[in-house]
C-alpha positions in Angstrom: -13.0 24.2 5.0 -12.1 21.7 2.1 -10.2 23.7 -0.7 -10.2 21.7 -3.4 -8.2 24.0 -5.9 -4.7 23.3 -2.9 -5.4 19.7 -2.6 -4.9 19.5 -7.0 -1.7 21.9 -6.8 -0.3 19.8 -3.9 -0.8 16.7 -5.8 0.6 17.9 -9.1 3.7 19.4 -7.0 4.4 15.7 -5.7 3.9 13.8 -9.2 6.3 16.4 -10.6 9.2 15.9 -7.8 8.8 12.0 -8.2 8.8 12.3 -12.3 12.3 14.1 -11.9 13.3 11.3 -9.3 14.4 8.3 -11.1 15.4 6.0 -8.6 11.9 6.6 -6.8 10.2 6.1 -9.7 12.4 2.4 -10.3 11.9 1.4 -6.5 8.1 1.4 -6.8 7.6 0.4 -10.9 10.4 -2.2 -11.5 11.0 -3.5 -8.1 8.0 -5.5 -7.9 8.4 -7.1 -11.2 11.4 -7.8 -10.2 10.4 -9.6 -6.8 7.9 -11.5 -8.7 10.1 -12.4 -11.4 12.0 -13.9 -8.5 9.4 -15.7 -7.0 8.7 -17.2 -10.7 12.3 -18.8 -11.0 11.8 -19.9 -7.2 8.8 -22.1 -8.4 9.6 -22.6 -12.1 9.2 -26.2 -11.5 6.2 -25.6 -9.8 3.3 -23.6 -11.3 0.7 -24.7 -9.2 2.7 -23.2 -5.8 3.4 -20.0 -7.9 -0.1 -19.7 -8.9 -1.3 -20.8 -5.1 1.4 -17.7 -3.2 2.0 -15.2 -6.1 -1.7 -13.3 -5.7 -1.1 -12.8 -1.8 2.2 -11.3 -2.8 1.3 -9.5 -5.5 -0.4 -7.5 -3.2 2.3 -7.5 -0.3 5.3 -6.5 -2.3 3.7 -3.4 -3.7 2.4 -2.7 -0.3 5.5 -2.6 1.4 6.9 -0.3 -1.1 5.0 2.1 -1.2 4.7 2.8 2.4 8.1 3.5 2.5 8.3 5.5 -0.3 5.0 7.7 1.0 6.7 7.7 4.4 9.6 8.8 3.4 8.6 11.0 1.0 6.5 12.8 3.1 8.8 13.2 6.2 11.3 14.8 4.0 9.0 17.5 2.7 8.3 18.1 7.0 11.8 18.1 7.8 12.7 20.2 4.8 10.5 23.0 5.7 8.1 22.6 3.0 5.2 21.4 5.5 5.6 24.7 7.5 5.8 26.5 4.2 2.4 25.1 2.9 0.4 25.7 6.0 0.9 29.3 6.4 -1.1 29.1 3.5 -4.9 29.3 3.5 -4.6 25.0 3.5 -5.7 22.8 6.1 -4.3 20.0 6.8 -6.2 17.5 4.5 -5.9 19.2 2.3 -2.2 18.8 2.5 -2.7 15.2 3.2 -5.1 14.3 0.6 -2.9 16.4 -1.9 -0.3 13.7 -1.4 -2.4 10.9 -0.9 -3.7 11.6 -4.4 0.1 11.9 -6.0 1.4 8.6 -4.3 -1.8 6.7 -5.0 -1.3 7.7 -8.7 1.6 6.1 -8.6 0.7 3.2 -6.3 -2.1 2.1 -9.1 0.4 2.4 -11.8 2.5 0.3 -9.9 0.4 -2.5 -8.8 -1.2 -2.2 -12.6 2.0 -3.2 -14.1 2.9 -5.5 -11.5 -0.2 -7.3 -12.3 0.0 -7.5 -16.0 3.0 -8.5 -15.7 2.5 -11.5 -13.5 -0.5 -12.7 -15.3 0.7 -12.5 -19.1 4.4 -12.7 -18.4 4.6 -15.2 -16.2 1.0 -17.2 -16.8 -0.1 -16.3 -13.0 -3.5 -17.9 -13.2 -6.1 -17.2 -10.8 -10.0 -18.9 -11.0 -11.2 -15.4 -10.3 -11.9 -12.5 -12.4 -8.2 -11.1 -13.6 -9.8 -7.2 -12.9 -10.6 -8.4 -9.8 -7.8 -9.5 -8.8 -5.8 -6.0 -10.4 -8.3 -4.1 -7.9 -7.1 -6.0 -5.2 -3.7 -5.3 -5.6 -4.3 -2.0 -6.2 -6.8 -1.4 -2.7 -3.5 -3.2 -1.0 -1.1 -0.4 -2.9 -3.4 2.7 -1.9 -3.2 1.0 1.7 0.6 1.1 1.9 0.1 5.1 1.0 -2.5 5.6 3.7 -0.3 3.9 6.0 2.6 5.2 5.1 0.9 9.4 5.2 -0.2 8.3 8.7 3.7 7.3 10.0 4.4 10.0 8.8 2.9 12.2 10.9 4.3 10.1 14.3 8.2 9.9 13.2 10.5 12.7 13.3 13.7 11.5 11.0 13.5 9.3 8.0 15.5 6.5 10.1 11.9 6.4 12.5 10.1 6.1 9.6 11.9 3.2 8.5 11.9 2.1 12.0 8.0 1.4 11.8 8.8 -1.5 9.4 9.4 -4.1 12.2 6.6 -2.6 14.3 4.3 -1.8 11.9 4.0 -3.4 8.8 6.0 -7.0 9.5 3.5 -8.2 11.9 0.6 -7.6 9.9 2.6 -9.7 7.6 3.8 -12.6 9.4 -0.2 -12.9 10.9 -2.4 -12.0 8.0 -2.4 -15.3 6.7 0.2 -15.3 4.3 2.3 -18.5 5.9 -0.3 -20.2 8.7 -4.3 -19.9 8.4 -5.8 -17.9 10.5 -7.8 -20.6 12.5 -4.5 -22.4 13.1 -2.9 -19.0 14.9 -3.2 -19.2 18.5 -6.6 -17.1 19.6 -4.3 -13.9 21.0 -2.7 -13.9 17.3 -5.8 -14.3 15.3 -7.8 -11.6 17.5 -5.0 -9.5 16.9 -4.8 -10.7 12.7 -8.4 -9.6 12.4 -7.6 -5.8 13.4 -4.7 -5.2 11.2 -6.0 -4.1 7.7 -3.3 -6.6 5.5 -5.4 -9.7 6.9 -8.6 -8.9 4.2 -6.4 -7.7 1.8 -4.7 -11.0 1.9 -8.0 -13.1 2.1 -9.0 -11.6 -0.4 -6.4 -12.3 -2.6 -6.0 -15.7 -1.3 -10.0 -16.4 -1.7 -9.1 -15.2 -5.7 -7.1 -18.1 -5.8 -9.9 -20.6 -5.0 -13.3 -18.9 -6.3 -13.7 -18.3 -10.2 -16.7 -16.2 -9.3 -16.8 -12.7 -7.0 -18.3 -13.8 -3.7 -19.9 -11.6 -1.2 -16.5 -12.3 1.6 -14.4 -10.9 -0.8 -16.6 -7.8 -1.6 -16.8 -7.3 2.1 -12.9 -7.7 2.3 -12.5 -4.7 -0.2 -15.0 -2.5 1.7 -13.2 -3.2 5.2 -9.4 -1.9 3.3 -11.0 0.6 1.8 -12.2 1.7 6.1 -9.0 1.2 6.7 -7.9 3.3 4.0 -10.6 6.1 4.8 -9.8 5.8 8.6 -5.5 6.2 8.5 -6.2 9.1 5.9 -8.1 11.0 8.1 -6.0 10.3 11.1 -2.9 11.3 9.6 -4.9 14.6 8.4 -5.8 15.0 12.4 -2.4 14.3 13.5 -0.2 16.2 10.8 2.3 18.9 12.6 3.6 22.2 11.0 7.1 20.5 11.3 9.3 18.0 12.6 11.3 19.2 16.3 
């Protein structure tokens, strides 16, 4: 049974740890300004390549972040004890999951919220597409690094495995969403593969933003497969979740 009232008090246990944790709290809001302040001054003498790769990144950077923050985050509280605490409580397990799903992806649409104001009015990112669309976007690619990240979580026992999962895990979806080659130019094995990782429509979307000034029905259809994806690692990680870590 779905207990509401523990999946609130979870959540507002997490966004009070991560208010008192600074560094956390500059790893996931100033870090990706900073990245894409970076990427600015790469291309300074280039707008038009800025404005062409800064959308797909803007929702890669804060992607990446936050699944190793949520990974992270969430192994400790296992390893610490706190898991096994909470469940001999009358919680189930999403309830726990959903609890801090709820306080990362707080977090994770602050982040990509500033990171996206920041690139469009600070540094005169311009996109043909809606500027809300392309926020939500960024955004649905945040929330995915949480979802991601809560699933890990649930497989690694230390907080070394968890970072471990970067190279298996998340760096392949990158290097084949689209990001540097097209996907009709990968060879077949690669774009199969591509179009079953869940950073391939986040990226297309973002990428189609960059050449559509109106909302098209492909990039509708990109947000509703993330948000599956989204749905589907959530749930998982809520199947999978164990008392502790050993």
């Amino acid at each position: 049974m779905y207990h509401l009232h523990m999946t609130l008090a979870t959540a507002k246990r997490i966004l009070l740890q991560i208010s008192h944790d600074h560094r956390t709290i500059a790893l996931m809001l100033v870090a990706p300004i900073m990245l894409m302040s970076l990427l600015h001054w790469m291309f300074s003498d280039t707008q038009q390549v800025f404005d062409t790769t800064a959308p797909a990144l803007l929702g890669i950077f804060p992607f990446v972040i936050m699944f190793l923050v949520t990974s992270i985050a969430t192994l400790r509280e296992r390893t610490g004890g706190t898991m096994e605490r909470l469940m001999t409580m009358p919680i189930g397990k999403f309830d726990i999951i959903a609890g801090y799903g709820i306080a990362f992806t707080f977090f994770g649409i602050l982040q990509s919220v500033i990171t996206s104001t920041f690139a469009i009015y600070a540094l005169d990112m311009s996109v043909p597409a809606p500027q809300w669309f392309v926020v939500l976007i960024a955004a649905a690619n945040t929330i995915l690094g949480v979802a991601l990240g809560l699933l890990v979580s649930a497989f690694a026992r230390t907080e070394f495995q968890a970072v471990q999962f970067m190279p298996v895990f998340i760096l392949p979806q990158i290097l084949i969403c689209g990001l540097f080659v097209p996907l009709d130019a990968l060879p077949s094995a690669l774009e199969t593969l591509a179009h079953i990782m869940p950073l391939t429509y986040a990226v297309d979307a973002l990428n189609l933003a960059t050449t559509n000034s109106e909302i098209t029905s492909d990039m509708w259809g990109n947000v509703w497969i993330v948000s599956g994806f989204i749905v589907g690692a959530i749930m998982l990680a809520s199947l999978t979740l164990r008392r502790r870590t050993g």
